[in-house]
MINU-691759 format. One line per field, with one value per residue: residue in one letter; x, y, z of N, C-alpha, C in turn. Coordinates in Angstrom, 1 decimal. Example, Ala and Ser with C-alpha at 12.3 -4.5 7.8 and 13.67 -1.06 7.14 Angstrom:
BEGIN
residuo = (a_s)
nX = (13.2_12.8)
nY = (-5.7_-2.2)
nZ = (7.8_7.1)
caX = (12.3_13.7)
caY = (-4.5_-1.1)
caZ = (7.8_7.1)
cX = (13.2_12.9)
cY = (-3.3_0.0)
cZ = (7.8_7.9)
//
This chain:
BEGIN
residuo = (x_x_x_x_x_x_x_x_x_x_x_x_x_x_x_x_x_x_x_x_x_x_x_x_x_x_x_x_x_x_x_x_x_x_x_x_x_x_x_x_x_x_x_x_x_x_x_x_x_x_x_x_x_x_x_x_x_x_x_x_x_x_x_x_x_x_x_x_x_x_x_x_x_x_x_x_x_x_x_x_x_x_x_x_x_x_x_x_x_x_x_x_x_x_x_x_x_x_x_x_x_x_x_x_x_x_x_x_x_x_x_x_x_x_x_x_x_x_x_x_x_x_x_x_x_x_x_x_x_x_x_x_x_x_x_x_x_x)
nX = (128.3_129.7_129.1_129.8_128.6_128.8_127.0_127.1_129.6_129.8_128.2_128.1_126.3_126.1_125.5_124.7_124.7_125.2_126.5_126.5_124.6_122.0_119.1_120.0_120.0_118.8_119.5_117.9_117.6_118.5_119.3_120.1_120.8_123.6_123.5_126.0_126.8_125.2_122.8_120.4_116.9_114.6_111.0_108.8_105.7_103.2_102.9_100.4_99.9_98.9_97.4_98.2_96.0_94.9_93.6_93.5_96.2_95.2_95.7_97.7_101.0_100.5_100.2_102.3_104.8_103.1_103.6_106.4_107.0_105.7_107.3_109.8_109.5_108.5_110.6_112.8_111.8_112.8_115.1_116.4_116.9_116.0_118.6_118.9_117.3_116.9_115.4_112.3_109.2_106.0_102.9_100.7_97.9_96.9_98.4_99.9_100.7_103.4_105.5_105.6_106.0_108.5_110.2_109.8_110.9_113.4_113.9_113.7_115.3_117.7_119.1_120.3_120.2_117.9_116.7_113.6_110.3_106.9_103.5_100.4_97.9_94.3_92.8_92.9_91.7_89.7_90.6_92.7_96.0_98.3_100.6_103.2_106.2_108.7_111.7_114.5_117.7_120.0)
nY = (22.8_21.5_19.6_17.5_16.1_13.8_13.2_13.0_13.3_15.7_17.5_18.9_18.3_20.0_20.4_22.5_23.3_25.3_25.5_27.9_30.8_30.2_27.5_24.0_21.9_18.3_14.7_13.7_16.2_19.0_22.4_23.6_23.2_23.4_23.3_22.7_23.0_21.7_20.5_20.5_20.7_19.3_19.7_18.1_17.8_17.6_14.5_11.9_8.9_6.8_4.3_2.5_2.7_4.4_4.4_5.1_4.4_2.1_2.5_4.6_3.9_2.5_4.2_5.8_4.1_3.7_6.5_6.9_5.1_6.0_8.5_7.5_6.2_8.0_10.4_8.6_8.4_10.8_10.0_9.9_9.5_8.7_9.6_12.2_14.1_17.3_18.7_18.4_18.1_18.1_17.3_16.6_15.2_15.1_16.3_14.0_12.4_13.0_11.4_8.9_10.0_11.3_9.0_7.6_8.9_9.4_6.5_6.3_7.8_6.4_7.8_10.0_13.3_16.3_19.3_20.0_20.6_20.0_20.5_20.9_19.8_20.6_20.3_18.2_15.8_13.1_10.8_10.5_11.2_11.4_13.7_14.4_16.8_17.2_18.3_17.9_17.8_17.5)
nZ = (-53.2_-56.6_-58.5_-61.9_-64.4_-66.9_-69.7_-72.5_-74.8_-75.5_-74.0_-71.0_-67.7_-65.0_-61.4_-59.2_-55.3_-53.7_-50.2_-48.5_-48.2_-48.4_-48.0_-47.2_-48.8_-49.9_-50.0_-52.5_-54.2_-55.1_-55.4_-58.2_-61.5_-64.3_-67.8_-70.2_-73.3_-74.5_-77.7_-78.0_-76.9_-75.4_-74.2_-72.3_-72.2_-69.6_-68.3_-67.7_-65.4_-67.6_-69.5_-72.3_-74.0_-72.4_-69.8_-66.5_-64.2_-61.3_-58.5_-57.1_-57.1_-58.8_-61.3_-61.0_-62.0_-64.7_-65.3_-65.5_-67.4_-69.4_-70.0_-70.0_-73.1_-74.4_-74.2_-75.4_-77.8_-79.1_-79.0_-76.4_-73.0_-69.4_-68.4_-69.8_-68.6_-66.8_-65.3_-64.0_-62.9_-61.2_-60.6_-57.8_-56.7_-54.2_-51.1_-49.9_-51.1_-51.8_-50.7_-52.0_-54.6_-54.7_-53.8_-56.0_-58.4_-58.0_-57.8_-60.6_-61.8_-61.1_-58.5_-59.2_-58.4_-59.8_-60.7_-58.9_-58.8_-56.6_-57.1_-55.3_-57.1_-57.5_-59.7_-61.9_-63.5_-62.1_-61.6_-61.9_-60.5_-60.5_-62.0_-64.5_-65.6_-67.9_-68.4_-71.2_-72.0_-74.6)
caX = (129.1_129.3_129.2_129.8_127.7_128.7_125.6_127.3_131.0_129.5_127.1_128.2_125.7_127.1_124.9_125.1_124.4_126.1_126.7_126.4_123.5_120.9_118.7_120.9_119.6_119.0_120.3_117.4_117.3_119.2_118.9_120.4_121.3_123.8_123.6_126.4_127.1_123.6_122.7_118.7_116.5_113.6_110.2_107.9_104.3_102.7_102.4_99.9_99.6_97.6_98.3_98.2_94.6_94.2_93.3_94.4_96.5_94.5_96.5_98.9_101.6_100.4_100.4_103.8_105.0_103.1_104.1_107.6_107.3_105.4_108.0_111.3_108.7_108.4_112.2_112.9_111.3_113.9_117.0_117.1_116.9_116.1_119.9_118.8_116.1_117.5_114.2_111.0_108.0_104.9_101.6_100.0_96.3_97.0_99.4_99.7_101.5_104.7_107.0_105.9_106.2_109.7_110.6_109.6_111.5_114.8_114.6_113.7_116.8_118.9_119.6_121.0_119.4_118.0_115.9_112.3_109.0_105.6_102.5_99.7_96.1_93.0_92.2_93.4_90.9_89.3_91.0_94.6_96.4_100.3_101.2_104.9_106.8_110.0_112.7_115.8_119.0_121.3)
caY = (21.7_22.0_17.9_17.7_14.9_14.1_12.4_12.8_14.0_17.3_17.9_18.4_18.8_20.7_20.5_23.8_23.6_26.0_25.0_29.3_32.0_29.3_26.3_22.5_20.5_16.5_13.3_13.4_17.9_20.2_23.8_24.2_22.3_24.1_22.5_23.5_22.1_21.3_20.8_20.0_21.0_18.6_20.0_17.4_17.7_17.2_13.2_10.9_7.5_6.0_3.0_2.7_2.5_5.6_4.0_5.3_3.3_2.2_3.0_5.8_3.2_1.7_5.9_6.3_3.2_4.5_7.8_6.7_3.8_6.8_9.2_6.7_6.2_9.9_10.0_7.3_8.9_11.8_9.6_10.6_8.9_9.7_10.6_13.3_15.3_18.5_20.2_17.8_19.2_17.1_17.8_15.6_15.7_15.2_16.5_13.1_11.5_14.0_10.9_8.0_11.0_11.7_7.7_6.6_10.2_8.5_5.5_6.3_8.2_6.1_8.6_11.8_14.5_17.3_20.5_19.5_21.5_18.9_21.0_20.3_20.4_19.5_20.3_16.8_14.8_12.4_9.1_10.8_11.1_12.5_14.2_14.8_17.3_17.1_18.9_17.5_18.3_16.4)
caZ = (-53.8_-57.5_-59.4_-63.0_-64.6_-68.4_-70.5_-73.7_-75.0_-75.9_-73.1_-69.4_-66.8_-63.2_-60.3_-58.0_-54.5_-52.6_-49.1_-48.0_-48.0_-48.8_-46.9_-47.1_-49.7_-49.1_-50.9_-53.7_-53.9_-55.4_-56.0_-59.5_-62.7_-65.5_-69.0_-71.2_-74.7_-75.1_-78.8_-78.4_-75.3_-75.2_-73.5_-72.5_-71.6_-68.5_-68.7_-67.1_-65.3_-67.7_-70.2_-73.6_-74.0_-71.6_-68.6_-65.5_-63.1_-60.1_-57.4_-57.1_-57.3_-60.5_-62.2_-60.9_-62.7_-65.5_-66.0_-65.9_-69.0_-70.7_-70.0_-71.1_-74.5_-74.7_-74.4_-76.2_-79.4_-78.9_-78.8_-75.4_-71.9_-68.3_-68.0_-70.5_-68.3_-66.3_-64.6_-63.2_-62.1_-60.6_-59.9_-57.1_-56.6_-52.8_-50.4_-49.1_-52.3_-52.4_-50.4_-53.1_-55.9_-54.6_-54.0_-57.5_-59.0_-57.8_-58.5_-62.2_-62.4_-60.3_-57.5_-59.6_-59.0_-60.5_-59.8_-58.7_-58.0_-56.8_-56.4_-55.3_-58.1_-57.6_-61.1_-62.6_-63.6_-61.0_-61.7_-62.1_-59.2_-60.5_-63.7_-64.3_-66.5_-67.3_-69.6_-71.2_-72.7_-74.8)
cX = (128.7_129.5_129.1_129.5_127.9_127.6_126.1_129.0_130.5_128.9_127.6_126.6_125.8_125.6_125.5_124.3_125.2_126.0_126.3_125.3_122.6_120.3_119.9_119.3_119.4_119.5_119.1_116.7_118.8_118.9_119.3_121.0_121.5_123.9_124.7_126.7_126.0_123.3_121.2_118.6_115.1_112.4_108.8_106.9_103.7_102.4_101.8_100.0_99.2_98.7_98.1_96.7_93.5_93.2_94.2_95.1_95.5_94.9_97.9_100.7_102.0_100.9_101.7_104.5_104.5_103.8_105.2_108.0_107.1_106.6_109.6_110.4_109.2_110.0_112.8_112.7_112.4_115.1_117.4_116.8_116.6_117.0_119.6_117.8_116.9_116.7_112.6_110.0_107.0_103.6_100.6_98.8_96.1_98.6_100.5_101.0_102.9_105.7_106.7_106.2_108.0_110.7_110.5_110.6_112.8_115.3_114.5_115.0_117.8_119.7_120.1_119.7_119.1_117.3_114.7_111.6_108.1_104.8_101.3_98.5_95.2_92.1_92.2_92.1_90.8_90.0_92.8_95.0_97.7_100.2_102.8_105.1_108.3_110.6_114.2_116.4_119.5_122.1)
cY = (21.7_20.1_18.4_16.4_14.9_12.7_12.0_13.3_15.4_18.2_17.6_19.0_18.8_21.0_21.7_23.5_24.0_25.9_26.3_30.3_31.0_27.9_25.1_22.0_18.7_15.6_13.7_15.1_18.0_21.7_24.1_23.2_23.1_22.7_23.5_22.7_21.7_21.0_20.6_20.1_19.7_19.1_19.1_17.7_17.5_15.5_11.9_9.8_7.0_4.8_3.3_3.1_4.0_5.7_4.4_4.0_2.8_2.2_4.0_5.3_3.0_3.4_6.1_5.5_4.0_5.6_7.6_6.0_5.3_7.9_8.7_6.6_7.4_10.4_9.6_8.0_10.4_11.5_9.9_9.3_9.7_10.4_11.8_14.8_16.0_18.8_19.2_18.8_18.1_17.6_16.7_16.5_15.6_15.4_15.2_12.1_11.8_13.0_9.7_8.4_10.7_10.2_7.1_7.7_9.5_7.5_5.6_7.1_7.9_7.2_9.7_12.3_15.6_18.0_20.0_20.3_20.3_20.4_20.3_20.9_19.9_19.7_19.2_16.3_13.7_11.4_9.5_11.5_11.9_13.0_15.1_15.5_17.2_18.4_18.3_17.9_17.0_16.7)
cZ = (-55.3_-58.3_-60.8_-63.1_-66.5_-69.1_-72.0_-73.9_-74.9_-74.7_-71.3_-68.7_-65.4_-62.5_-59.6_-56.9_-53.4_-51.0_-47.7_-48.6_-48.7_-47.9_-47.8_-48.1_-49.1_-50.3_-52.7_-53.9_-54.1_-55.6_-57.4_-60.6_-63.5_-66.5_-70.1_-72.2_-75.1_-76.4_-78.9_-76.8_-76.0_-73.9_-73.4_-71.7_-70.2_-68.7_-67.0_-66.9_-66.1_-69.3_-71.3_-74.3_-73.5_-70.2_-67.6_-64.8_-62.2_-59.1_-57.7_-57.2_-58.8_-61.2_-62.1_-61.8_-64.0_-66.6_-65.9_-67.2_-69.4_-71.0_-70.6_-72.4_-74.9_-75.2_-75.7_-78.3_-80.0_-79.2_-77.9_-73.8_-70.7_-68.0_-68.8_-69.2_-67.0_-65.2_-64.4_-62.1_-61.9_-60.3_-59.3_-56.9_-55.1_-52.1_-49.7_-50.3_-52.8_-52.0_-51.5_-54.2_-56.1_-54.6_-55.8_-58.2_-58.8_-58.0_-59.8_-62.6_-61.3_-59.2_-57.7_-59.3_-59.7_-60.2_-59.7_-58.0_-58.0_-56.2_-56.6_-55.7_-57.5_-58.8_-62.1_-62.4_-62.3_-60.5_-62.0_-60.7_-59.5_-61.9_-63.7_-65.6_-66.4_-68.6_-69.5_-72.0_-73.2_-75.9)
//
């Protein structure tokens, strides 16, 4: 199934998930995001739970919350928004945290999807629990 998703006049973004020679996708998964009309790619960082201050969350809850304000901020400074980001990546510090990862990932973009990898580190710092990457277009 191929959805066309417009963010801007200039800027479409077409979801690809072909239905043949590949596994089924689910409600918040896709296999592919094109960007055409693009005029600025935005590549943001790996970004942590933590607050202004630099304090972690204290529950894996709190970080997700978190790293989402930090990431609309981050955004934000771009002129851009969550509808902006294309390509999400995650890195949980346990295997155990991929369905609140994937719950909070949805609701911060209202139910679109878009391509997503979570692996799992255990190189993250002790007191950090998620770190999300994203990339956007607009």
């Amino acid at each position: 199934m191929i959805q066309i998703m417009t963010t801007n006049p200039q800027m479409e973004i077409i979801t690809h998930d072909p239905a043949d020679g590949v596994y089924a996708t689910t409600d918040d998964y896709v296999h592919a995001v094109e960007v055409r009309n693009a005029q600025r790619l935005l590549f943001v960082s790996g970004t942590m739970g933590l607050d202004p201050s630099g304090a972690a969350g204290a529950t894996l809850d709190g970080q997700l919350d978190l790293v989402w304000t930090n990431l609309r901020a981050i955004l934000a400074s771009a002129g851009m928004t969550v509808d902006n980001i294309v390509r999400l990546t995650s890195y949980l510090r346990d295997a155990s945290y991929a369905e609140p990862n994937a719950a909070a990932r949805v609701k911060a973009l209202g139910g679109r999807t878009v391509p997503t990898t979570a692996i799992v580190v255990q190189t993250l710092v002790s007191d950090w629990l998620v770190e999300i990457e994203v990339v956007a277009a607009g």
